[in-house]
C-alpha positions as CSV (number, residue, x, y, z in Angstrom):
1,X,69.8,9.2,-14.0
2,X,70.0,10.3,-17.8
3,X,71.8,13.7,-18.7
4,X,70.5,16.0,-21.5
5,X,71.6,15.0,-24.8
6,X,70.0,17.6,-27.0
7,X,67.9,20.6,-27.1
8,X,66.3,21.5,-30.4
9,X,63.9,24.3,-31.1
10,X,61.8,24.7,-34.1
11,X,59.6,27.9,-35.0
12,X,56.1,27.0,-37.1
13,X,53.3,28.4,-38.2
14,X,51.7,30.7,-37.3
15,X,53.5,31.9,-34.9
16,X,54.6,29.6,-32.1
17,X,58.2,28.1,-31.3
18,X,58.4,24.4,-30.0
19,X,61.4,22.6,-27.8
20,X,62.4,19.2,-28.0
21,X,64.5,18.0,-25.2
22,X,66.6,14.5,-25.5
23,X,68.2,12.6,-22.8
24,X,70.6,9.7,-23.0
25,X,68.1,7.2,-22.4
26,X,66.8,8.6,-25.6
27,X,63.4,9.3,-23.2
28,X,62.1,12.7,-24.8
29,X,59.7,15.9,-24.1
30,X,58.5,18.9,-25.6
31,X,57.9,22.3,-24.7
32,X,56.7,25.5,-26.0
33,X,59.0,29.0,-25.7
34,X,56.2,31.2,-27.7
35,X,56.4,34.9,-27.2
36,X,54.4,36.1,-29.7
37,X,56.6,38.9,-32.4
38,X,60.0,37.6,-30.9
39,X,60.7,34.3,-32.2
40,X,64.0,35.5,-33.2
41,X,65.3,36.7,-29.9
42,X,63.5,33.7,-27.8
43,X,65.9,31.1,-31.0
44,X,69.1,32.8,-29.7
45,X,68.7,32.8,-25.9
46,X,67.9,29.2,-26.6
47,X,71.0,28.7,-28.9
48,X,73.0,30.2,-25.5
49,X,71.4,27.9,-23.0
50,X,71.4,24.9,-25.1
51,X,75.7,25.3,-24.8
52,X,75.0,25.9,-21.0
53,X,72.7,22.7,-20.5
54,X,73.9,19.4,-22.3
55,X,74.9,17.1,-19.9
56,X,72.9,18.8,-17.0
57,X,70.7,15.7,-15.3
58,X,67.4,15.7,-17.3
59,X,65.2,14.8,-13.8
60,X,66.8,17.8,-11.8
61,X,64.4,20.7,-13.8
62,X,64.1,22.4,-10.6
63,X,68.0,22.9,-10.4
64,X,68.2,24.0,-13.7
65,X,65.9,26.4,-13.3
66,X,67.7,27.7,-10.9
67,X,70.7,27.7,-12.7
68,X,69.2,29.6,-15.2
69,X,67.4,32.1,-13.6
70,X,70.7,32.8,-10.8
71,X,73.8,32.1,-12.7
72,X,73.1,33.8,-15.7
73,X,73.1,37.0,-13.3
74,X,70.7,39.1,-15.2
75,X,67.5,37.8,-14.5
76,X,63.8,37.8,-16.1
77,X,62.3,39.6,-18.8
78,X,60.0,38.2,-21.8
79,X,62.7,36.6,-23.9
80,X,64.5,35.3,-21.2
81,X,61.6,34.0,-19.4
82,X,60.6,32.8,-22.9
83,X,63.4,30.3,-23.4
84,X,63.6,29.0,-20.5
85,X,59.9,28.2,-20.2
86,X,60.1,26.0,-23.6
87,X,63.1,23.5,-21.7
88,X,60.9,23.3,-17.9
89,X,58.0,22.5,-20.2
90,X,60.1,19.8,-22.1
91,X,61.7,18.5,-18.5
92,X,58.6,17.9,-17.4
93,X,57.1,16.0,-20.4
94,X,60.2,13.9,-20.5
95,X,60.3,13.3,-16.9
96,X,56.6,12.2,-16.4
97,X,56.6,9.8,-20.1
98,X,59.8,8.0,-18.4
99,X,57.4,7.4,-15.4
100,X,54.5,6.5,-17.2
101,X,52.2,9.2,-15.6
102,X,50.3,12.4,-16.5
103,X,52.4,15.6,-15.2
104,X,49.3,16.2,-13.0
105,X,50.3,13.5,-11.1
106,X,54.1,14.8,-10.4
107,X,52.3,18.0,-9.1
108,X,50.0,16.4,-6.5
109,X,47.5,15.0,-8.4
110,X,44.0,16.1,-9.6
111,X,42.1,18.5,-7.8
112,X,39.1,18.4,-10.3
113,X,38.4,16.2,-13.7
114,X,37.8,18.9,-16.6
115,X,38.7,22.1,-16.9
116,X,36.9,25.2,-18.2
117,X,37.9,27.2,-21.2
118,X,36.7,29.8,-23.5
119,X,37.8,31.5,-26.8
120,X,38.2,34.6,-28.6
121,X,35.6,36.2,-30.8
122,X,35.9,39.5,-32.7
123,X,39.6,39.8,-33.9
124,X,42.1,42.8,-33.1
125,X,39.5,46.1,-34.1
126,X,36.2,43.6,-32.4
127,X,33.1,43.1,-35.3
128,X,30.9,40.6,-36.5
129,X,31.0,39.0,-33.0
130,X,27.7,37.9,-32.8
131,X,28.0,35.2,-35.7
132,X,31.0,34.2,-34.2
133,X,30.2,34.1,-30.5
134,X,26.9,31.5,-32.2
135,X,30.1,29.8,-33.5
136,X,31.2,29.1,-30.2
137,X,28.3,27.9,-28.9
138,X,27.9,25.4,-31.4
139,X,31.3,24.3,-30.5
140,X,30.7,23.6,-27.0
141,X,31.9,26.8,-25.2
142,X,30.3,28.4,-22.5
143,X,32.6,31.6,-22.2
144,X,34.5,33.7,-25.0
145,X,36.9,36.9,-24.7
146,X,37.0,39.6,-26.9
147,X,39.1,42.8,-27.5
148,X,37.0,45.2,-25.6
149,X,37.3,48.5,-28.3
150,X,40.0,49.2,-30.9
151,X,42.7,50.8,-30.7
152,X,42.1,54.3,-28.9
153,X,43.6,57.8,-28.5
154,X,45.0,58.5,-24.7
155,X,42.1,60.8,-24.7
156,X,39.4,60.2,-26.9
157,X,35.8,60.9,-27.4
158,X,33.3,59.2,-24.8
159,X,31.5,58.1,-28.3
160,X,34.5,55.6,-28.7
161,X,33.2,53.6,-26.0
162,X,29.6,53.4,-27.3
163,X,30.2,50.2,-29.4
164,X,31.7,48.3,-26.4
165,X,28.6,48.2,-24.5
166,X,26.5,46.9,-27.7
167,X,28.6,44.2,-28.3
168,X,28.9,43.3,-24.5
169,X,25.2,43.0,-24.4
170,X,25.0,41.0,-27.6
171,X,27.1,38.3,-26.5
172,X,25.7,38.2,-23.2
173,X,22.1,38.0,-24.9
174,X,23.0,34.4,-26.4
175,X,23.3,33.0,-23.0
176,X,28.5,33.4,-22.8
177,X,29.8,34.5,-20.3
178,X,32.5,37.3,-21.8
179,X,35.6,38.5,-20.7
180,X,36.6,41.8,-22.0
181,X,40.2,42.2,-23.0
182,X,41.3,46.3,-22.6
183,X,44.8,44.7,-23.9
184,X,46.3,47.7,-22.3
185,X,45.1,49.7,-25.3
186,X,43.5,52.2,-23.0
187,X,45.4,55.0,-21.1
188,X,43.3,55.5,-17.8
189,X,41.3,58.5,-18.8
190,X,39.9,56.3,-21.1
191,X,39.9,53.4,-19.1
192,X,38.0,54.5,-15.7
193,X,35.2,55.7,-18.0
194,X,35.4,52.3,-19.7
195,X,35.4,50.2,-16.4
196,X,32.4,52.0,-14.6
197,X,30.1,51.6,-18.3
198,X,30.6,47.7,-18.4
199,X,29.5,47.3,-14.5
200,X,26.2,46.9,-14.7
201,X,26.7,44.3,-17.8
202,X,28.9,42.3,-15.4
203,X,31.6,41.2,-17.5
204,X,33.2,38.0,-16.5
205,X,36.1,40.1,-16.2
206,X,37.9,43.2,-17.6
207,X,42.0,42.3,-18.8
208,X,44.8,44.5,-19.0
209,X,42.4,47.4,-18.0
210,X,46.0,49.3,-17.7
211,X,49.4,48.2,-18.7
212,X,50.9,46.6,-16.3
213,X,53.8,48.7,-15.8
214,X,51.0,51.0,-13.8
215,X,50.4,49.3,-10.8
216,X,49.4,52.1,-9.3
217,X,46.7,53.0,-11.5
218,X,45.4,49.4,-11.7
219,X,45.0,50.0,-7.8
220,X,42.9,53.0,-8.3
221,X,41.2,52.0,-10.8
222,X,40.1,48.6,-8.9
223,X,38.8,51.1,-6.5
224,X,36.0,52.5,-9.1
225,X,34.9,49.2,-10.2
226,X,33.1,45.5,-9.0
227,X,34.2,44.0,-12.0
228,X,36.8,41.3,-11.8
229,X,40.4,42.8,-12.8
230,X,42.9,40.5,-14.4
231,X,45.9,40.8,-15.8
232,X,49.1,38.8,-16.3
233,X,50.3,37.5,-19.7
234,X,53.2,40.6,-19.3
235,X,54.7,39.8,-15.9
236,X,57.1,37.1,-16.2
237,X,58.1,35.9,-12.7
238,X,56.7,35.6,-8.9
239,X,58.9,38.7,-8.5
240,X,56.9,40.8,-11.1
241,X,53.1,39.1,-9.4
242,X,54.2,40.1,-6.3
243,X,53.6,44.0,-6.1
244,X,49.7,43.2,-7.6
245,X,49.3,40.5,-4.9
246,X,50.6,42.7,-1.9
247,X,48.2,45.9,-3.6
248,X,45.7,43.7,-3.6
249,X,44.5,45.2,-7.0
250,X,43.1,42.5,-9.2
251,X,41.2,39.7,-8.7
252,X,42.5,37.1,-11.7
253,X,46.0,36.5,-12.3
254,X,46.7,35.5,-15.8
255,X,50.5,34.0,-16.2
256,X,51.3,32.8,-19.3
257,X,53.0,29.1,-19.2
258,X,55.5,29.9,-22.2
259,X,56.4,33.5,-20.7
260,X,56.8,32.6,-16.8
261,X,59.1,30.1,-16.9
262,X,57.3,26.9,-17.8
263,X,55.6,24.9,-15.2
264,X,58.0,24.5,-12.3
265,X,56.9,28.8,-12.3
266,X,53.3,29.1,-12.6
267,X,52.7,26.3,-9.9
268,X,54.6,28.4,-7.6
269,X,53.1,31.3,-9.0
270,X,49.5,30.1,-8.3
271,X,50.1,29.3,-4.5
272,X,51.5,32.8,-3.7
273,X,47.9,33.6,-5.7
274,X,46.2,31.6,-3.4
275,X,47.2,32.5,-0.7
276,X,46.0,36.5,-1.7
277,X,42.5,34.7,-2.6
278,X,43.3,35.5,-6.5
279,X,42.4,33.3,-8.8
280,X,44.1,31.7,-11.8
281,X,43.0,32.0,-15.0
282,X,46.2,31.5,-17.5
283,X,46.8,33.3,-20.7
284,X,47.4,31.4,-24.0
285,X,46.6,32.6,-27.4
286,X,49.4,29.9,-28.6
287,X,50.0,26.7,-29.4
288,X,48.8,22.9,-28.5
289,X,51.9,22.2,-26.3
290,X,51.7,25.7,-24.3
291,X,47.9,25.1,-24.0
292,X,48.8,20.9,-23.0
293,X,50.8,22.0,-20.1
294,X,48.5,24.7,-19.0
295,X,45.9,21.6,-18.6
296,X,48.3,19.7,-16.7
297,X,49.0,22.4,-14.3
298,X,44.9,23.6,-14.0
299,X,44.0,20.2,-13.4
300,X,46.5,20.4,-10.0
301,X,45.4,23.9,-9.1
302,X,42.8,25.3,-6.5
303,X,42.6,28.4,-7.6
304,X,42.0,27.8,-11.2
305,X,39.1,29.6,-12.5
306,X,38.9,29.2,-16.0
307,X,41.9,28.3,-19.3
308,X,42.3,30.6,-22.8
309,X,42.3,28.3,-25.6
310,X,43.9,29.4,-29.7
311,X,41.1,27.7,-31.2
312,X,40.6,29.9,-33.9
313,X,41.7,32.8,-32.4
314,X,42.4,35.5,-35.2
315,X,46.0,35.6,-35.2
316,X,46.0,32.0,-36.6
317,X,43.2,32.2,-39.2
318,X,44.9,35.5,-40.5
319,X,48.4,32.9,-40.7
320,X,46.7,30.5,-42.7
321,X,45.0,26.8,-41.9
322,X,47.4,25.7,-38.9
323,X,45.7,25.7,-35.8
324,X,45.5,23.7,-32.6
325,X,44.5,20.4,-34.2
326,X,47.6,21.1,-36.7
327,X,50.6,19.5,-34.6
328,X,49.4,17.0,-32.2
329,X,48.3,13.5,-33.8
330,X,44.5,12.9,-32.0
331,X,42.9,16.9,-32.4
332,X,40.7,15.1,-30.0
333,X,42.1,16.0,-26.9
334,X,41.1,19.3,-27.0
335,X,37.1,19.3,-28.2
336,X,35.0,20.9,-25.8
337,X,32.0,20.2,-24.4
338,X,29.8,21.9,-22.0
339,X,32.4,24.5,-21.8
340,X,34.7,22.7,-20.8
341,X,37.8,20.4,-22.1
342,X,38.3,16.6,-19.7
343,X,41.6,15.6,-18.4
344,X,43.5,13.9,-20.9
345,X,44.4,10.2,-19.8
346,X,47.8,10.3,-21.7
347,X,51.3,10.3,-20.6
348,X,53.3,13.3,-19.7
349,X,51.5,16.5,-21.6
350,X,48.6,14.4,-22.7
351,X,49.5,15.1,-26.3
352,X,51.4,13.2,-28.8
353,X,53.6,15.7,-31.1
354,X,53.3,15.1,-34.7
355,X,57.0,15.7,-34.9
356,X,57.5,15.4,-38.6
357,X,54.6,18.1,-39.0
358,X,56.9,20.0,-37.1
359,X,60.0,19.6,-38.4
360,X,58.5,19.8,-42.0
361,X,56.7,22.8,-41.2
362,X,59.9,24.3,-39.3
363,X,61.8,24.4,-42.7
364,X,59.5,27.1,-44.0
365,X,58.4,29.2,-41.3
366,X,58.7,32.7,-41.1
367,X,59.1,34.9,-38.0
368,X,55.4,36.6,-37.1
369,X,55.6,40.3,-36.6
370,X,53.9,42.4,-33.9
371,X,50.9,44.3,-35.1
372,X,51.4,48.1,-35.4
373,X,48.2,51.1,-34.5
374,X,48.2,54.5,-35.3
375,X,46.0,57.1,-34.8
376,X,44.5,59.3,-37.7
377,X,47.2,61.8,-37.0
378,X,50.3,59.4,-37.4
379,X,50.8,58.7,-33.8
380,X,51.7,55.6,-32.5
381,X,48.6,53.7,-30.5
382,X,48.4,50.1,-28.4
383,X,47.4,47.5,-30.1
């Protein structure tokens, strides 16, 4: 077996952070350790583990994992989680290009042929969504997400809400299904009121109805509600799912494969789902290799419902022109049709890395920086 040579990491526009593993057999993979606002923390846990794993055994990812997540003694959180997501992704690329095979088919195989998608519409503070929902549609989705208010006081007026319900009810009139993103910008007096006025609209689902740090009140509130509750992209191992699982509190669980700890986590991650009868639905507003492995792992899954794609999305359009079709060399492999993307028939991720995009692009990059809310008196909202 080949040991790792190398570990490289390169942050691009507009806002995403790429892995390239080596081994000696000069085999290669990539991966993606996104965390969207951090780049810079995410670059130096990698600089740390890169020291710890050169000359590990490129084929053993699940004992590097483990290395990583028990000898390193302090365990999990984003940034972490982060890094060592982007090197499993990578290990797994490399592993299943030296065999020849999709990474579906290290994971059991395919339980289904395409995968369903959707994408976002209406940007942070939500408007103009009916032009772009049309958009959509005309690109061959079935399903879009979008933020379901702006940013909002802990206690507001009920008139804040208003809006929420037209633009639900516009979207739907044009034949999507919509998920509604609360992106924990709602405190719960805002968000059981919220919850109970989207019902009879039937949302695909509501996301991030509460932080997640309230598990508590996202068990109450699933109480008040038939609406689908998911929530996800902020818990960052099976030991942070597990609480939700056990309250039996939501109904979609949303891991994101660049914040979990790449795919050797979310697989294990969507059995202990499974096994609660909550499905899988994983959050990625980031790049082509992040969204590549999340196809590889959705096409091996049972309880996969339904895959976030960037295409689009606002945070890249505000960035500039790099998008999805920017780093991968055939933008092909992700067009949509019928809502839904096909399972790519190439080796290991199913994407080939324009590498020189990304090393070019690399040189210039800047760090993206969290948004910031306030309120009209000064005070510090969720965005």
């Amino acid at each position: 077996m080949a040991k790792i040579k190398s570990i490289e990491y390169f942050r691009v526009l507009p806002r995403w952070l790429f892995v390239k593993v080596c081994d000696t057999d000069e085999n290669s993979g990539w991966g993606e350790s996104t965390l969207e606002g951090h780049s810079e923390a995410v670059e130096g846990t990698l600089s740390a583990l890169i020291k710890r794993y050169v000359g590990y055994e490129a084929d053993d990812i699940e004992h590097l994992w483990q290395s990583a997540w028990r000898h390193g003694f302090y365990r999990g959180g984003a940034v972490f989680m982060s890094a060592i997501s982007g090197i499993d992704i990578a290990l797994w690329d490399l592993k299943a290009r030296k065999l020849k095979v999709p990474i579906y088919q290290l994971l059991g195989g395919k339980v289904r042929n395409e995968v369903r998608v959707y994408a976002w519409i209406g940007g942070d503070r939500p408007s103009e969504v009916e032009q772009q929902a049309k958009t959509r549609i005309a690109q061959g989705f079935s399903a879009v997400k979008m933020n379901a208010t702006a940013d909002v006081d802990w206690l507001d007026s009920p008139r804040a809400l208003d809006s929420s319900l037209e633009r639900l009810k516009t979207v739907k009139s044009l034949g999507l299904d919509v998920a509604l993103d609360f992106h924990g910008r709602l405190h719960k007096p805002m968000a059981k009121q919220l919850a109970r006025l989207l019902e009879p609209y039937t949302p695909l689902f509501i996301e991030e109805p509460l932080l997640s740090e309230h598990p508590e009140g996202i068990a109450q509130l699933s109480k008040l509600t038939t609406t689908p509750i998911a929530l996800g992209e902020r818990l960052y191992s099976r030991w942070d799912v597990k609480r939700f699982l056990q309250d039996a509190s939501i109904d979609v669980l949303q891991p994101d494969i660049s914040h979990v700890g790449g795919i050797s986590e979310i697989k294990k991650i969507s059995a202990m789902a499974e096994a609660y009868d909550v499905a899988i639905a994983p959050h990625c507003p980031l790049g082509p290799i992040a969204l590549a492995a999340s196809i590889q792992v959705a096409l091996s899954t049972p309880n996969f419902a339904i895959q976030e794609m960037s295409l689009g999305i606002h945070y890249n359009t505000e960035a500039g022109e790099h998008d999805l079709h920017s780093y991968v060399n055939d933008p092909s492999v992700f067009n949509v049709a019928n809502g839904h993307l096909k399972a790519p028939e190439g080796v290991g991720l199913g994407i080939e890395v324009n590498e020189e995009a990304v090393r070019r692009i690399s040189k210039l990059a800047q760090p993206w920086l969290p948004k910031e809310f306030y309120g009209f008196d000064g005070a510090i909202r969720e965005w």
